[in-house]
C-alpha positions in Angstrom: 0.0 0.0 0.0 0.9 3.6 -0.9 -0.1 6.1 1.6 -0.5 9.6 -0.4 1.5 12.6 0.9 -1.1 14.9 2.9 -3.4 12.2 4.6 -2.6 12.8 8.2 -1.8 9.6 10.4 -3.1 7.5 7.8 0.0 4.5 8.7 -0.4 4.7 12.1 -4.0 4.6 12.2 -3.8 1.8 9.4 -1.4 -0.3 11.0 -2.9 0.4 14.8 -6.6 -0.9 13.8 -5.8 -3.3 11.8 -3.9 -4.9 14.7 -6.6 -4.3 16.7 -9.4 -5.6 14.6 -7.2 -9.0 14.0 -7.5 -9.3 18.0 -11.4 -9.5 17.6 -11.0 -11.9 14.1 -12.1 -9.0 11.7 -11.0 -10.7 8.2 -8.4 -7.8 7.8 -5.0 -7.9 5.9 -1.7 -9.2 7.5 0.6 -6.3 8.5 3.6 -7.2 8.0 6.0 -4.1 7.7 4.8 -0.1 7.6 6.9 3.2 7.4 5.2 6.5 8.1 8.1 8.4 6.5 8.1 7.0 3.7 3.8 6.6 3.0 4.4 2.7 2.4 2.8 -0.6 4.6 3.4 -4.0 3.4 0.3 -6.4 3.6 -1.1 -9.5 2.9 -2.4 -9.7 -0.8 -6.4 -10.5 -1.0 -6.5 -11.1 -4.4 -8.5 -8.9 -6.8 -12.2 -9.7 -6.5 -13.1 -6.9 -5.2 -17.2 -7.0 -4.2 -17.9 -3.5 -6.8 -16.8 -6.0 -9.5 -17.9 -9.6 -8.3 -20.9 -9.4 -6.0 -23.6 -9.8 -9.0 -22.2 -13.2 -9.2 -24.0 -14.3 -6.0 -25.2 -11.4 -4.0 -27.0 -13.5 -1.4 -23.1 -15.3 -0.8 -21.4 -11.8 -0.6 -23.7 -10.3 1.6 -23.8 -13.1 3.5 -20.1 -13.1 4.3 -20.0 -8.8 4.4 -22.7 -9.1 7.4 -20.4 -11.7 9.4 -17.5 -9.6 9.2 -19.4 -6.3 10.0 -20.8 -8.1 13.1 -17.4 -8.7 14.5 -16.8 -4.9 13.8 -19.9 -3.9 15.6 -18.3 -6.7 18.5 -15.8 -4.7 18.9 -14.7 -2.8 22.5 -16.0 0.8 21.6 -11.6 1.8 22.7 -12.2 5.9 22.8 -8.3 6.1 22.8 -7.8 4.3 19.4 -11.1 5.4 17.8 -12.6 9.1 17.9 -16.6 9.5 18.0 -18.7 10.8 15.7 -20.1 13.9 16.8 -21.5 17.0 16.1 -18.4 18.8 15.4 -17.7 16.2 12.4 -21.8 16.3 11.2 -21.0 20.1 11.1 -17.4 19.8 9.3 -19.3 17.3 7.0 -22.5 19.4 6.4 -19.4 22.8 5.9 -18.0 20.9 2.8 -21.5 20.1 1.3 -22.3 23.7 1.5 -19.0 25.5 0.6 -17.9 22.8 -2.0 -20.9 21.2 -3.5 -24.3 24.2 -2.8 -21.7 27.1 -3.6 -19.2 26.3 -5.9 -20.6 22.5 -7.8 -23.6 24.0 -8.3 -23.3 27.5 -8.3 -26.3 28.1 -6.1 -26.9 31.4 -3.8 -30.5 30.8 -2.3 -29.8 30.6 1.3 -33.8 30.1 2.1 -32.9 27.0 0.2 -29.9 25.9 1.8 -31.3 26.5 5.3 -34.4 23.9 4.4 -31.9 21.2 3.6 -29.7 22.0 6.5 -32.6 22.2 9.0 -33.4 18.7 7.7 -29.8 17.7 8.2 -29.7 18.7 11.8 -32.7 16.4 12.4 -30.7 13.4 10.8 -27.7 14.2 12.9 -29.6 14.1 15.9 -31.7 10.9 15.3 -27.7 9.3 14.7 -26.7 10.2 18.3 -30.1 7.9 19.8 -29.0 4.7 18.0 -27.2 2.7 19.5 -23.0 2.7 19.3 -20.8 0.6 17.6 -17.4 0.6 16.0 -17.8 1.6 12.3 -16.0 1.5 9.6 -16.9 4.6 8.1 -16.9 3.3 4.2 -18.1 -0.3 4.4 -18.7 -0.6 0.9 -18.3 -2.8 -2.0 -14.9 -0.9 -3.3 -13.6 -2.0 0.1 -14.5 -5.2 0.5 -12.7 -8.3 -1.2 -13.9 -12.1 -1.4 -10.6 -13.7 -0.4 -9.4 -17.3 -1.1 -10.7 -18.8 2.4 -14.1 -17.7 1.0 -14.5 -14.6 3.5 -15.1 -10.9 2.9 -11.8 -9.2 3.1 -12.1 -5.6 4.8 -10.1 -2.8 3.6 -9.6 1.1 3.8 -10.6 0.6 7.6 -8.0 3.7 8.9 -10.9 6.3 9.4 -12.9 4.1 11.6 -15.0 5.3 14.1 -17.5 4.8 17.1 -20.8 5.8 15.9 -24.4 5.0 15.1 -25.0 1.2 14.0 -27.0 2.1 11.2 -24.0 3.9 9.2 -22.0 1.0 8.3 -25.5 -0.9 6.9 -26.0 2.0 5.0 -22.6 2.1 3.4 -23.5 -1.6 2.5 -26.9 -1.5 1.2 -27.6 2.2 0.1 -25.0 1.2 -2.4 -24.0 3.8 -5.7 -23.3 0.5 -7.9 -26.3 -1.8 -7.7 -29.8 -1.4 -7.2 -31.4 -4.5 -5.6 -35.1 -5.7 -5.5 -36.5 -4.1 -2.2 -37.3 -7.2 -1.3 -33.7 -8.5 -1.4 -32.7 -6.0 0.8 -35.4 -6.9 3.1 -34.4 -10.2 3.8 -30.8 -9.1 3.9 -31.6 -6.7 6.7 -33.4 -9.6 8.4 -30.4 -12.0 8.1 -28.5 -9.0 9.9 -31.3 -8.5 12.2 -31.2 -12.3 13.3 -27.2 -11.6 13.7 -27.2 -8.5 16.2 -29.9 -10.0 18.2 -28.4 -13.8 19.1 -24.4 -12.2 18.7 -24.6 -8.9 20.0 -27.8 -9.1 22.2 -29.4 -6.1 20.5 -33.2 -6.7 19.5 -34.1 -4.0 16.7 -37.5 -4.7 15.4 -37.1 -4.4 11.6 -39.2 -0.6 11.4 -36.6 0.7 13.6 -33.6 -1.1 11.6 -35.0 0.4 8.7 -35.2 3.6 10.1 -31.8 4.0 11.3 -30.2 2.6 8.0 -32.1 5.3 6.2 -31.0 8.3 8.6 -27.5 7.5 8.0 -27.4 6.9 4.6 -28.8 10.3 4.4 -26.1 11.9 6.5 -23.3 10.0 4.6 -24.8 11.0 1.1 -24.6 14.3 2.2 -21.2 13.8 3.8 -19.7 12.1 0.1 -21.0 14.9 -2.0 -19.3 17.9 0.0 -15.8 15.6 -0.1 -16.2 14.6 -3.8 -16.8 18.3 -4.8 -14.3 19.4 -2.5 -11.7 16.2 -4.6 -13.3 17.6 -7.9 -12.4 21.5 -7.3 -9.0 20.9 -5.7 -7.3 18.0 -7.7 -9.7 18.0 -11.1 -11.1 14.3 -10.5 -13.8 13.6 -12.6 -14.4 9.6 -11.8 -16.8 10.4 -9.0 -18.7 12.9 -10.5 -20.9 10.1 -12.3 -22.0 9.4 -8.9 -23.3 12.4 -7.8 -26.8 11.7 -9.8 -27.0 9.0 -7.7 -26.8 10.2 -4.3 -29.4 13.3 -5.3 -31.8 10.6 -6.3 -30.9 8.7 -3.0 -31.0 11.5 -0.7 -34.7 12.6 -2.2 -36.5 9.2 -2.1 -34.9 8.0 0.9 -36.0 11.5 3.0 -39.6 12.0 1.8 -40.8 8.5 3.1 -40.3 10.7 6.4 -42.7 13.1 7.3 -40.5 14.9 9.3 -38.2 15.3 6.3 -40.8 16.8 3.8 -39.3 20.1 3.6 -35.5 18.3 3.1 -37.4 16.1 0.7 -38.3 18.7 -1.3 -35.7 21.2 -1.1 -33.0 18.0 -2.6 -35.9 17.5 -5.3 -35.2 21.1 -6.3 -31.1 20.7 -6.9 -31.8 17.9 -9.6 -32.6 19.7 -12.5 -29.2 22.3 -11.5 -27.0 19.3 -10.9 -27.9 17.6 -14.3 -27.4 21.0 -16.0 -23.7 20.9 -14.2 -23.0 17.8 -14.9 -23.7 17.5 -18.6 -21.9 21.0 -18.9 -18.5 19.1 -17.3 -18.6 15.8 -19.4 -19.9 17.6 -22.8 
């Protein structure tokens, strides 16, 4: 692994997790040599199925193997010294790049009646987060991080940010996912199968209404979170590749809040930045 110059810590905090997470069994890379100087850790190869370009092959298997692995995470002693909490000083540094990055300068956008709707909405996400219950997260539990490996496991990567925070936001890195869209009703019983899970290995009882609930109110908070960083990526260093994705997480963010009544003003207020975003993007890839 390459560690890019300007990603604070990033060694340390890979090397230090990962030695941790091998403690509780977390299916995580061999470390066998690291140098923070130099940006470069040397680890175990997984091989190259990567879940993004595999899991279509047998979802029911993948997800299967994802949810064991994300139990053990969620198993994990919540350590404050090794792993910061999400609060409300990172929802607010996540809701400052959506505003400056993607409202302001993506999109070009100066209605601030506007911008206070969504934000109000955000602030009620936020909140709901802090009532679920904790767990260590991952932070990006999705299918560009996740490898089936030769002892037919799921392989977790990119685990250096990771985090104590709500349980929902790791399911909704998994399922509320940019590449695939499954029948609801595969998602369904996938949620039950993790259901089942927490309840006999973690001792948690969620009914599957609440489950759903908290999956959904952190999806919306990461979606908001991925567009401020990918616009900050896109205006800083010119990367295009994630743009694609940004249709995506509108059309998630939209359909995800108005099932919510509490979210109809969010709801509608995302609904508006459609139409500007496809202008934007068809402008950029023209």
């Amino acid at each position: 692994m390459i560690v890019p110059p300007g990603i604070e810590e990033s060694v340390s905090s890979f090397v230090t997790k990962g030695n941790y997470f091998h403690k509780y069994d977390v299916n995580v890379p061999q470390i066998y040599a690291s140098d923070e100087d130099l940006g470069l850790i040397l680890v175990e190869d997984f091989g190259d199925k990567i879940y993004q370009f595999n899991i279509e092959k047998a979802p029911d298997k993948f997800y299967e193997l994802a949810i064991n692995e994300l139990i053990k995470i969620q198993s994990i002693d919540k350590n404050n010294m090794l792993f910061k909490k999400l609060d409300f000083e990172i929802f607010e540094m996540n809701w400052n790049l959506f505003e400056k990055y993607f409202f302001d300068n993506f999109l070009g956008m100066s209605d601030r009646k506007l911008l206070n709707q969504i934000k109000e909405g955000y602030k009620f996400v936020c909140n709901q987060l802090s009532l679920q219950p904790e767990v260590i997260c991952h932070y990006d539990f999705e299918c560009r991080n996740l490898i089936y490996t030769k002892d037919k496991k799921a392989g977790i990567l990119d685990f250096q940010d990771a985090v104590i925070g709500p349980i929902g936001l790791d399911l909704a890195s998994l399922f509320k996912d940019l590449y695939y869209d499954w029948p609801e009703e595969k998602i369904v019983d996938w949620y039950s199968e993790y259901n089942e899970k927490l309840k006999r290995i973690l001792n948690i009882e969620l009914n599957l209404e609440s489950l759903v609930k908290f999956i959904d109110f952190a999806s919306i908070q990461r979606q908001v979170r991925i567009l401020g960083k990918l616009s900050q990526v896109f205006e800083q260093l010119n990367r295009l590749e994630r743009l694609k994705d940004f249709q995506k997480l509108i059309n998630y963010l939209k359909n995800t809040s108005e099932k919510y009544s509490e979210l109809k003003n969010f709801s509608c207020s995302i609904a508006i930045l459609q139409e500007p975003l496809k202008i934007k993007l068809e402008k950029i890839f023209s």
